[in-house]
N, C-alpha and C positions, 0 to 999 in steps of 0.2 A: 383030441379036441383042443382047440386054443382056447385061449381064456377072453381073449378081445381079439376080432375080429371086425373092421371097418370097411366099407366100400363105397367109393365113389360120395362121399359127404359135403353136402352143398348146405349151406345158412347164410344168413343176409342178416345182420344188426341196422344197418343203413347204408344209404350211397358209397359212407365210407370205408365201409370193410366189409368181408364175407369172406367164407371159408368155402373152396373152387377143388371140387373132386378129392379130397383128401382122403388114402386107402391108408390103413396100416395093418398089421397082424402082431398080436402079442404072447408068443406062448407062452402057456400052466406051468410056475412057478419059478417065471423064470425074472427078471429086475429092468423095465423098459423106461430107457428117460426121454420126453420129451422137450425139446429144447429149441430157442431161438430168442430173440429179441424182443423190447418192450412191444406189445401189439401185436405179437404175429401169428395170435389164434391160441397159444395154450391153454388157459383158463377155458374157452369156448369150447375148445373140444372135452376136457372134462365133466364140463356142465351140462354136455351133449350126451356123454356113455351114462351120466344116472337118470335121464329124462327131466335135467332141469329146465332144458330148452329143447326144443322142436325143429329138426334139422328139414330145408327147404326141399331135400333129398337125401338120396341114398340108403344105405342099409349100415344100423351097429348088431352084432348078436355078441351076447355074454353068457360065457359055456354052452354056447348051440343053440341059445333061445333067442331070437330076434325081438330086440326092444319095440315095445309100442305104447300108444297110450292110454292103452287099455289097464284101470287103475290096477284091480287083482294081480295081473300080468307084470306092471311095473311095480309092483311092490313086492311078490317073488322074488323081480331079480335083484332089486336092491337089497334084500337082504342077502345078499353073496358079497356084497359092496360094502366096503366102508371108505369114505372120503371124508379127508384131513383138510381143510381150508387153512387159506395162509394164515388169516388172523383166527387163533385162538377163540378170541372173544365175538367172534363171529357165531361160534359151537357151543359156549360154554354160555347155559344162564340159568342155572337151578341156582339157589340158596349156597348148596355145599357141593363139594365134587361126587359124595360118594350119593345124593339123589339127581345131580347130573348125567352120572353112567347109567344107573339102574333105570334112569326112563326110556334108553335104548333097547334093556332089555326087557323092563314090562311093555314093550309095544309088539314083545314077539307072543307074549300071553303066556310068561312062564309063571311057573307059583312062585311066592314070594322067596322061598328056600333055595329058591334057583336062583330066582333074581339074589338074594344076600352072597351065593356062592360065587356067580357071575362075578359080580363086583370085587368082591374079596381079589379074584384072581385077577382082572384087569388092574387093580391095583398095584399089588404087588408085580406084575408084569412089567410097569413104568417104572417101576419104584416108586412108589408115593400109598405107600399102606400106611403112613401115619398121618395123611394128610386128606383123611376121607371126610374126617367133619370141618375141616377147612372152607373158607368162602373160596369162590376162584378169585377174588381180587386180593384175594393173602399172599399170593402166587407168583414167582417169577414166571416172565415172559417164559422161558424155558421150561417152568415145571408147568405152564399153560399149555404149553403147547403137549405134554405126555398126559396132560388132565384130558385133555379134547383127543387123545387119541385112545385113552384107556374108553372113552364114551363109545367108539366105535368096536373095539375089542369084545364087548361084553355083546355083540351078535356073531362073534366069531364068522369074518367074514372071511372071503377064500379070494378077492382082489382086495389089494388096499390102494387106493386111489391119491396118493399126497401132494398138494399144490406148492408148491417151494417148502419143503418140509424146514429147512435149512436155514433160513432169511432169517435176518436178526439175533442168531444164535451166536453164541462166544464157541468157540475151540473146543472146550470143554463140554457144554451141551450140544455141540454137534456129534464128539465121539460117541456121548452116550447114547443119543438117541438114534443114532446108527446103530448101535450093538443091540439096544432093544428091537428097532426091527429088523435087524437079519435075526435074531434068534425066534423069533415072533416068526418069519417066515418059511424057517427050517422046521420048529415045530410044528406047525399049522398046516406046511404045504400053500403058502400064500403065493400069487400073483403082487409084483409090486408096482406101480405105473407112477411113475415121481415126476415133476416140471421142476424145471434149475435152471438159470442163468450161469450157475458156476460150471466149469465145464471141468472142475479136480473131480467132481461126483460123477459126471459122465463117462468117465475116462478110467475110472478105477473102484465103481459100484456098480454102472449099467451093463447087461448084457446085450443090448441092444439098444441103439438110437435112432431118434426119429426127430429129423429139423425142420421146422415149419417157418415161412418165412412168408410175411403180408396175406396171411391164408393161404398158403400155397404149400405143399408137400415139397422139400429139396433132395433130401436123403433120409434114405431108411437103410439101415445096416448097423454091424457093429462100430465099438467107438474106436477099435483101432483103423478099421477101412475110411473112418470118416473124420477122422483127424488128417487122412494123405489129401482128403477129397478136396480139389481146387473149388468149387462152390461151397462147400464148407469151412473154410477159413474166407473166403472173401465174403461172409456173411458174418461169422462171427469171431474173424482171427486167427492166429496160431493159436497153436498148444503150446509156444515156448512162455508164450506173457506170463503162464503160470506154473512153469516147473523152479520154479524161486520156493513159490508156495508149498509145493510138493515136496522140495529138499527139506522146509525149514519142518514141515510137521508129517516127517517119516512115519511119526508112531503111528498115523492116522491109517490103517490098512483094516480092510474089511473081506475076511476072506469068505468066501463062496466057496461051498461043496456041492 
């Protein structure tokens, strides 16, 4: 069973854009980046696989169950889901982090001993177990971004859905929060489905890419077939503009089992 499965996906925002048959397929546990240019549907399509928006057509199913808008139905499957938005403070608006995370998981109607245990462990999972009675505005942008993602953690969900996980991060909180979710996804058995502009994450995280360009589907494959791909560099360039990158932060390697 695949974990995202999409077909034939049609939406309209207005005259000036829409998303024109877009299929993709994502299998169980395995790291899918979505990628193109400012505009060209990313965001849209994730806001489509949790039922924030209402597609004009087509069909999404998540682990075999076909999304709808039927609330019971769509609230099932989001709770398989957890999705990371770019900005932090988009997710983040309790008092302190640690009644931030636990209102994800009192919404699943655990006892409170649950909910306390939850949290504990989505804590320490980011790294931020000292930083539970914290406001989020005590927070670097980067330990924001592992506050909003420990909120998702505490429903243990089995996709994680991240929107530029990456943007705005320094070197150093990009390595980290790399190594939390691949560890995050080797224990769990996670589905990963990330959007990036950078194409070093594409190229040596994804196992599979998917290019969308003005709502359009271009490429779907891996990233080393679509690195050769003449429609794939004449949308978003070589792969050489960035192996400067690559040389200067070797250390950066995220291995996959």
């Amino acid at each position: 069973m695949s974990a995202v499965e999409v077909k034939d996906l049609c939406f309209n925002y207005n005259s000036a854009f829409s998303l024109d048959n877009v299929s993709f397929n994502i299998e169980k546990e395995s790291i899918y980046a979505l990628t193109g240019n400012n505009g060209a549907g990313k965001t849209t399509i994730l806001r489509l696989l949790v039922g924030l928006l209402k597609p004009v057509s087509g069909t999404i199913k998540i682990f075999g169950t076909k999304l709808t808008r039927n609330k019971k139905l769509l609230w099932q499957i989001r709770q398989k889901i957890g999705f990371l938005f770019q900005n932090p403070d988009d997710q983040l608006f309790a008092p302190t982090i640690e009644e931030d995370i636990a209102f994800g998981a009192r919404n699943l109607k655990l006892t409170e001993k649950e909910v306390k245990e939850r949290v504990e462990w989505a804590l320490k999972a980011v790294g931020l177990e000292k930083f539970g009675k914290s406001s989020p505005f005590q927070l670097s942008w980067g330990q924001k971004k592992r506050a909003a993602l420990a909120g998702l953690l505490v429903m243990k969900p089995k996709l994680l859905i991240l929107d530029e996980p990456f943007a705005n991060l320094d070197f150093k909180s990009i390595y980290n929060h790399l190594k939390i979710i691949e560890n995050l996804r080797k224990e769990h058995k996670m589905t990963i489905l990330f959007t990036t502009h950078n194409l070093f994450f594409v190229k040596n995280w994804a196992d599979k890419m998917l290019l969308i360009d003005k709502g359009k589907k271009i490429f779907e494959g891996s990233p080393e077939e679509g690195f050769q791909s003449k429609e794939v560099i004449n949308i978003l360039g070589s792969y050489d503009r960035i192996k400067e990158l690559i040389l200067k932060n070797k250390k950066l390697s995220i291995k996959k089992n």
